[in-house]
N, C-alpha and C positions, 0 to 999 in steps of 0.2 A: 832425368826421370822420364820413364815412356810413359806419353800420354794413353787414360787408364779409359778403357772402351766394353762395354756389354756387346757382346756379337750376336745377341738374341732378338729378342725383343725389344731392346732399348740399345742407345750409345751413349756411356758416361763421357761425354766432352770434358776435360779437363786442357783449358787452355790459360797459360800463365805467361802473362808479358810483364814488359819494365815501363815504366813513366820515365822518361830522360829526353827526350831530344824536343828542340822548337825545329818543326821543319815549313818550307813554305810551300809545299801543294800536295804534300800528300794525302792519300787519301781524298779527296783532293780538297785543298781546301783550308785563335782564340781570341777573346776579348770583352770587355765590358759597352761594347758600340751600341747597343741599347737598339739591336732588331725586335723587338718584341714582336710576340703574331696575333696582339689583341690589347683592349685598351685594359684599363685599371678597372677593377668593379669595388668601388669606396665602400660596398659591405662585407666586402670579405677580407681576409689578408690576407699581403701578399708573401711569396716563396719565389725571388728572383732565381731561375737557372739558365747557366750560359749553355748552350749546344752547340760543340764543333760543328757545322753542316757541312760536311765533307761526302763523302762517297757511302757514310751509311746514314745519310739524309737525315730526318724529325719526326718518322712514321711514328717511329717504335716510340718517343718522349712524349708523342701525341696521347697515343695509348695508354698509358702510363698516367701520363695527366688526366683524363676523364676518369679512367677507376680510382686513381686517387681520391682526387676531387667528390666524387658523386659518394664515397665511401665516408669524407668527414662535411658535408654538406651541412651538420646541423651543429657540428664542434666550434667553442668557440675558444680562442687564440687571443684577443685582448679583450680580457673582462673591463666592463662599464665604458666599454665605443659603440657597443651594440651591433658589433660585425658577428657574423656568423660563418662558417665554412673557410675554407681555404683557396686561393686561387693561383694557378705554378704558373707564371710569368717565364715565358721559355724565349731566352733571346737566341734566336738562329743565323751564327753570324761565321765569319773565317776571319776577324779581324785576330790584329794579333794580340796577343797577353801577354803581360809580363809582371813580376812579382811587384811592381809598384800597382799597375791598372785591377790586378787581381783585389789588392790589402786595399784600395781605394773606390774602387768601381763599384755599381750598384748590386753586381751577380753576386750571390750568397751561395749556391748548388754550380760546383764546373765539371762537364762530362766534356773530358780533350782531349786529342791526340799531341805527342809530339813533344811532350813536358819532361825537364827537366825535376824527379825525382826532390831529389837532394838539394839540389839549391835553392830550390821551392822552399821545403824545408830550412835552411839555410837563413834564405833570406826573409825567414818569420812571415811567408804570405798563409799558410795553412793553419785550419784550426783542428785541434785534438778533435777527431772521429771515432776513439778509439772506441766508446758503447755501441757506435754501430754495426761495427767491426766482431767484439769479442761479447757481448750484451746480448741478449734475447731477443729472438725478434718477434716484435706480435703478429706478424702476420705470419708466422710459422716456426711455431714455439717449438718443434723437435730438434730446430738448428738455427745456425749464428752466419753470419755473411762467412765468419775465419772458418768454417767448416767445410767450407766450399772453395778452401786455398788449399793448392800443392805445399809440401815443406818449402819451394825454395819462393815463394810467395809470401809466406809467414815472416823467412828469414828475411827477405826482402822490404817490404811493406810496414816491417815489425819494430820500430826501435825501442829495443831494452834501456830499461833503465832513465828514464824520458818524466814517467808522472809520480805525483806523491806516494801513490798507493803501491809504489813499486811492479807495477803492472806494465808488458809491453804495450809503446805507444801507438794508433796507429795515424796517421795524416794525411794517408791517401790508400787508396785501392784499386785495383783492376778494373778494367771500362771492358773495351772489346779487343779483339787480338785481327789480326792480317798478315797476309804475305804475300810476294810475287808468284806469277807463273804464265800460264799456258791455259787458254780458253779454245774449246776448238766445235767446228761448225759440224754436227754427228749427223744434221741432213746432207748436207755434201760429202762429207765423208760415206756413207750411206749410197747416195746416188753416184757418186763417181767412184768407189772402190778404194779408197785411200786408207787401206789395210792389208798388212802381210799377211800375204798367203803362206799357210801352216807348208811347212817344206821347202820352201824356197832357196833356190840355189845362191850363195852370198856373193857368187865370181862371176853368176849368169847377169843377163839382159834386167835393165832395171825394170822394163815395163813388166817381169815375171814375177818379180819379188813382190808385186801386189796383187787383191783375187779381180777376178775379171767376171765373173758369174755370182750370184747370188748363194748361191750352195757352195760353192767355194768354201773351203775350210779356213779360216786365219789363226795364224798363230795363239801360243796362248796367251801373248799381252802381259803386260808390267808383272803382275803376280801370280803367273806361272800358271794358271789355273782355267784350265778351257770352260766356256761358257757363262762366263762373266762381261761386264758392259763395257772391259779393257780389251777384249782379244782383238788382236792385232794391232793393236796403237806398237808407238816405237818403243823399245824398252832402251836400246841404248844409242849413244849421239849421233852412228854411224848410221843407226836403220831414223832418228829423226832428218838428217842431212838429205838421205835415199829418199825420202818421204816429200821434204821443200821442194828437192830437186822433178820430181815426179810432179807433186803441183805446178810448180813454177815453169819450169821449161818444156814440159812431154803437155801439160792440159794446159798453159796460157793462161794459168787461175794464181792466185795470190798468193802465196802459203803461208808467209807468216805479217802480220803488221805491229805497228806500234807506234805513239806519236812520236813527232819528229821535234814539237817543242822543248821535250822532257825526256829527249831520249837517250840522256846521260845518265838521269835517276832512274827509269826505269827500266833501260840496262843494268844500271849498276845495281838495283833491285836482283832482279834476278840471275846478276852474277852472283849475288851473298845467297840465292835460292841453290843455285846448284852449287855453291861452295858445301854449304851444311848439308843438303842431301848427301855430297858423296861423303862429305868425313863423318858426318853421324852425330848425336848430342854429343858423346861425351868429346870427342876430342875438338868439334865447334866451343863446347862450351873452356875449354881452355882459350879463347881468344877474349874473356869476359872475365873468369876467375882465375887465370894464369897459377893453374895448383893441378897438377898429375903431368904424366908422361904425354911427350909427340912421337907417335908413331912412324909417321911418314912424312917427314921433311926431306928435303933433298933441292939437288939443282938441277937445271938442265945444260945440256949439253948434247950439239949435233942436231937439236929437235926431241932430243929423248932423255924423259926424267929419268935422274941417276938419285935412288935414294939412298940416304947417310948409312952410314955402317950401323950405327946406334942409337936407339932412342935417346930422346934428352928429356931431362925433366926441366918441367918450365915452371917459371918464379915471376914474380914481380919485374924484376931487375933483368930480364932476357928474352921476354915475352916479344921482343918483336921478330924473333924467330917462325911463329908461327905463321909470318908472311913467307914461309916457306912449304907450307902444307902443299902435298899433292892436287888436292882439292882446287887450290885456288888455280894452280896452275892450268887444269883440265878444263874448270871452268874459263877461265880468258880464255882458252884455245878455243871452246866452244861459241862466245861472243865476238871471240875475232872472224870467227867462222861465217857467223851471221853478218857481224855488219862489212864483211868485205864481197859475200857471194848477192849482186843484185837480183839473180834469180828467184833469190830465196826473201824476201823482203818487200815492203810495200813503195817500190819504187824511188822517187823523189820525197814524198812524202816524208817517210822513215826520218830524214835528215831536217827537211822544214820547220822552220823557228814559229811559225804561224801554226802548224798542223799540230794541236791540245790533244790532250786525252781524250777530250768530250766529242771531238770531232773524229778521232778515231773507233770508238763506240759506235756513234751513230752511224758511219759508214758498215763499220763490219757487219753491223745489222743490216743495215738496209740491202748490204750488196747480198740478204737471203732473198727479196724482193722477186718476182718472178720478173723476167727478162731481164735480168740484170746481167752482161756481157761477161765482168769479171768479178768473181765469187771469193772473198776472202776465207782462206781457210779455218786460220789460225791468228790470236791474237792475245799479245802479250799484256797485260794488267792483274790486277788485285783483285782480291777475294770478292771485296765489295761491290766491285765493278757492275754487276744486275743490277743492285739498290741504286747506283748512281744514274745509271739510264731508265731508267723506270718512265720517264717523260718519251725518251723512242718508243720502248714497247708501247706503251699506250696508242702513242700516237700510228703507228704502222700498223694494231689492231683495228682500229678506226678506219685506216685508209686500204689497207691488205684484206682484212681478215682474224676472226679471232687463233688461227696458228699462228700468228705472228707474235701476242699476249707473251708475256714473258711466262705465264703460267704454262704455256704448251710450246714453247719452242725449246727445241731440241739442241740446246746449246751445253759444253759437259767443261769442266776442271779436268785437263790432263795431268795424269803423272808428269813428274820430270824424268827422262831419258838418262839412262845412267851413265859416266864417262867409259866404260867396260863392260862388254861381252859377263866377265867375270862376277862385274858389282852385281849387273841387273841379275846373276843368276842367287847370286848371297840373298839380295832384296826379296826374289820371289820365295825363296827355302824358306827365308825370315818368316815374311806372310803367312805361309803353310804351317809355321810351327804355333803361331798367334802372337808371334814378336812386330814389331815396327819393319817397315820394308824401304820407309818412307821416311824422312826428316824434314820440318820445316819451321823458316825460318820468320819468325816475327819480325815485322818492318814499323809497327805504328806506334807503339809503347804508349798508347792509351793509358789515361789516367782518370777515378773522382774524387773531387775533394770537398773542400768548403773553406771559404776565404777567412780569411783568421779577422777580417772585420767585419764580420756577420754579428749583429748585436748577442748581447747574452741571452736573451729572449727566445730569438729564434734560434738560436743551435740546436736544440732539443726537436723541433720543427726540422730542420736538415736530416738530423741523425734517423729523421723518424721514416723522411720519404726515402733516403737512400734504402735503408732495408726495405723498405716498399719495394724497390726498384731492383730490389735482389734476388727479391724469393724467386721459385723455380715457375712461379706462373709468369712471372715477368720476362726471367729468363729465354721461356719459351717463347713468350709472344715476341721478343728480340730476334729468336730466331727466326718465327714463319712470317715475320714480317721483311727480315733482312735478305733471308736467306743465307745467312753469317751465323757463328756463334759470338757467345761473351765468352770472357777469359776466367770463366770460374767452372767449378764442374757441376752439371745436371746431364740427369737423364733424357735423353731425346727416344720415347718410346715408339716404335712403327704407326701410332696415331699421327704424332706432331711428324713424322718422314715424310707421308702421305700429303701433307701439305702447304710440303715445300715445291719449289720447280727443278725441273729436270737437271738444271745448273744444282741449283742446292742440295738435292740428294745427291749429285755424285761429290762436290766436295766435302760432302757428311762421309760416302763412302770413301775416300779419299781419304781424310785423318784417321780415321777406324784403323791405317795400316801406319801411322805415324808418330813419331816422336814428335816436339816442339821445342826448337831452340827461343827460349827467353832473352835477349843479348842485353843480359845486365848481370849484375853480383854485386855481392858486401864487399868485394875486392877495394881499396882506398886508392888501389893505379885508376880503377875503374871509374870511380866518384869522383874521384877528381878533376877527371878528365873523357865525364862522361859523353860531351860533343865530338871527341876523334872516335869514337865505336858506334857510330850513326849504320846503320847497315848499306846505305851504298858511297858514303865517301870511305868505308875504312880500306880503301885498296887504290891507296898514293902509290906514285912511284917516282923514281929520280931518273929520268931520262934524259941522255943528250945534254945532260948537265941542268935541267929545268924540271920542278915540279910538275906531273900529270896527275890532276883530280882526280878524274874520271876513263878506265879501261876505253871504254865506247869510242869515245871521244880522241883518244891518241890512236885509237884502230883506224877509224873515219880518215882525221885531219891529218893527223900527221904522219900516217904509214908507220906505226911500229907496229913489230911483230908480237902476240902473244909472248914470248921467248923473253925477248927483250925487257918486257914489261912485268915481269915474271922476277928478272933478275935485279930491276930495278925497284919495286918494292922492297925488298930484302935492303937495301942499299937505303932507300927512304927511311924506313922503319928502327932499322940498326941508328942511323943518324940522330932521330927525332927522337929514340926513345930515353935518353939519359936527360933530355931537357925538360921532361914528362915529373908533373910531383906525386 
């Protein structure tokens, strides 16, 4: 389903992810550990919520808690204690959770990434939401939280047939949504020229194929469309390659970085970004709902994809075919690309077991710092990644200058680079006609629930602050606080654009031309085995007779080629899938 957009005056965000996976940093960053950010106040009561504090931080729950709060200040919650009001006990923690410390632990409200759906469900840690869900909500009686779900949200989140009244049940809901990419420095790019110049000869001089003058014309960029805040970024992997190599070896500047702690998940990140980009929702979402045709499967050979004579239709029972997609292939050739060419990469770094996210952040920032010898161009992370650094910005506002404030720095979401001349011309037509140009791929599977041992008392109290936490004013302050969206659909009218940061509006404009892979389904290959479709381990391979986790990592260590690893998934996948229930 393409994510559904006003091109006017407002952008219908409609973003819909799955709750399934326990991961251990992403985002970066559940549990009952009891961080609370304030003591107990004996005349109100209390509403314990856990907050993943990951990469979209505690601003926006802060928020959230004061208008709550301040709005039932005088409601009282246990008749003849003499408490009055309410107070949201927000524990801000990464510890981990699991369906026992959930049904046991003191948190009654969980806003998580990284959860397992179903066996949540499953293991009876969730309690019926469903009035929140499908029930009125007071604070904005025109509509219901399920009003604000895509179809495959409803079917997802929905289980039929569950409560007495024969109504679907529901036991969790959509949090926030994210995915990999490409963050890129738009003052250097700016002052050093690191954009195609409109005409450029493909067979000429690399220093030609960018503008060298300010008037300089550049190409028209990802969506075909001159005079837009794309023209001349790379549209496909060959003019991004021209581009590392141009930073990196011709100006002695960085061009692309990434941690080196993590830099198997966050390759393998945005391996699964450029997989779904190129194949597009529907035939991505066959690797989740194993139901329609594959189009482009094939093998290689010599170096060059050979595709099959004929589509196949995929089922339950043969789905590991689709470790055959073109897609995946171009993308490994694209990350082999990167982690074997040092010019294009952040040195030693890139590979170091010590070098974090946080430390990769904070460098790409700083290295905008005036005098700074070597200037990072480009930098590989998650949506979230502004909200996460938010302690740099501040602090290099203080010591720089307020351009440095994350409110005025010039920092944007690239497009991803298409694998083909071809795609990136489809992508731009797309754009032109008002279709998707762009597909992306959810990595966080964000979930909220409520602990199914939350007294009977307070569930009413739950049910009542999550619609709180839904409506579109919420929504919104999610947004100009995060610079992110949530995974429901609201209006972002040119008021709330205006005050976001120069990052946040372009990743606003960015989805505008976007599809969203959800990587989940009602599929029962799926639920049941919803741990192997994590989005950066689902690309094993059987190499040299030995399991390889991670693409990155067999590029790096062990010298395989794209190619190889390409044939050895198929080879994985085929093996592993009959033992699959």
């Amino acid at each position: 389903m393409k994510a559904i957009f006003k091109k006017t005056a407002a952008v219908v965000l409609s973003l819909l992810l799955g709750a399934t996976t326990v991961f251990s940093f992403v985002g970066c960053g559940g549990g009952s550990g009891g961080n609370y950010t304030e003591a107990i106040d004996e005349n109100r009561t209390q509403l314990y919520v856990y907050n993943y504090d990951g990469g979209f931080g505690s601003e926006w729950l802060s928020k959230v808690k004061a208008r709550y709060e301040a709005l039932h200040a005088n409601d009282e919650y246990e008749p003849g204690t003499g408490k009055k009001g309410i107070q949201i006990m927000i524990n801000n923690t990464k510890n981990a959770v699991t369906s026992e410390t959930i049904k046991n632990g003191q948190d009654e409200v969980y806003f998580t990434e990284n959860m397992y759906y179903y066996s949540l469900r499953y293991d009876g840690a969730l309690a019926d939401i469903t009035e929140a869900v499908t029930g009125k909500n007071p604070y904005e009686p025109e509509k219901t939280v399920e009003s604000k779900f895509t179809d495959e949200q409803q079917n997802f989140y929905g289980i039929e047939g569950q409560r007495e009244d024969g109504k679907t049940q529901y036991l969790g809901i959509p949090h926030y949504f994210g995915s990999y990419g490409i963050v890129y420095n738009k003052d250097l790019f700016d002052q050093k020229g690191y954009y195609f110049i409109n005409g450029y000869d493909p067979e000429g001089p690399l220093e030609e194929k960018f503008i060298y003058y300010k008037d300089d014309t550049k190409t028209p960029g990802p969506d075909g469309d001159p005079g837009n805040d794309d023209d001349g970024l790379p549209t496909t992997y060959q003019e991004f390659f021209w581009l590392c190599e141009y930073i990196g070896r011709v100006n002695n500047q960085v061009a692309l970085s990434w941690t080196g702690q993590y830099y198997t998940q966050y390759l393998g990140f945005l391996l699964n970004a450029l997989v779904a980009d190129y194949e597009g929702l529907d035939q991505m979402m066959l690797n989740y709902t194993f139901k329609g045709s594959a189009t482009d499967l094939g093998t290689v050979s010599g170096g060059t994809f050979r595709e099959d004579a004929q589509d196949l239709g995929i089922n339950e029972s043969n789905g590991w075919n689709l470790k055959r997609q073109r897609g995946v292939y171009e993308a490994l050739s694209f990350i082999e690309t990167l982690v074997d060419t040092p010019t294009y990469r952040n040195g030693d770094n890139a590979f170091n077991d010590s070098y974090s996210h946080l430390n990769n952040q904070e460098d790409f920032l700083m290295s905008r710092a005036d005098g700074v010898t070597t200037p990072i161009a480009m930098t590989v992370d998650g949506m979230w990644w502004q909200s996460e650094s938010s302690h740099v910005f501040s602090s290099m506002a203080s010591r720089y200058g307020a351009q440095y404030s994350q409110e005025n720095s010039e920092l944007r979401w690239m497009p991803l680079p298409k694998a083909t001349e071809e795609k990136a011309q489809e992508a731009a037509e797309n754009i032109k006609q008002g279709k998707a140009g762009n597909t992306i791929a959810d990595a966080l599977y964000s979930l909220c629930f409520v602990s199914s041992g939350i007294d009977d008392w307070k569930l009413p109290i739950a049910v009542d602050f999550i619609q709180f936490c839904n409506t579109d004013e919420s929504l919104l302050e999610f947004t100009t606080t995060t610079n992110t969206m949530k995974a429901l659909s609201y209006e972002i009218g040119n008021d709330v654009l205006e005050q976001l940061s120069p990052y946040g509006q372009s990743l606003v404009g960015f989805i505008r031309n976007a599809d969203i892979v959800y990587p989940y389904s009602s599929s029962e290959k799926y639920i049941n085995n919803a741990s192997m479709f994590r989005a950066d381990t689902y690309y094993r391979a059987t190499v040299n007779g030995a399991t390889a986790n991670f693409p990155a990592q067999a590029f790096h260590v062990d010298g395989v080629s794209a190619a190889d690893y390409f044939a050895g998934m198929a080879t994985y996948y085929e093996r592993t899938w009959s033992t699959l229930n």
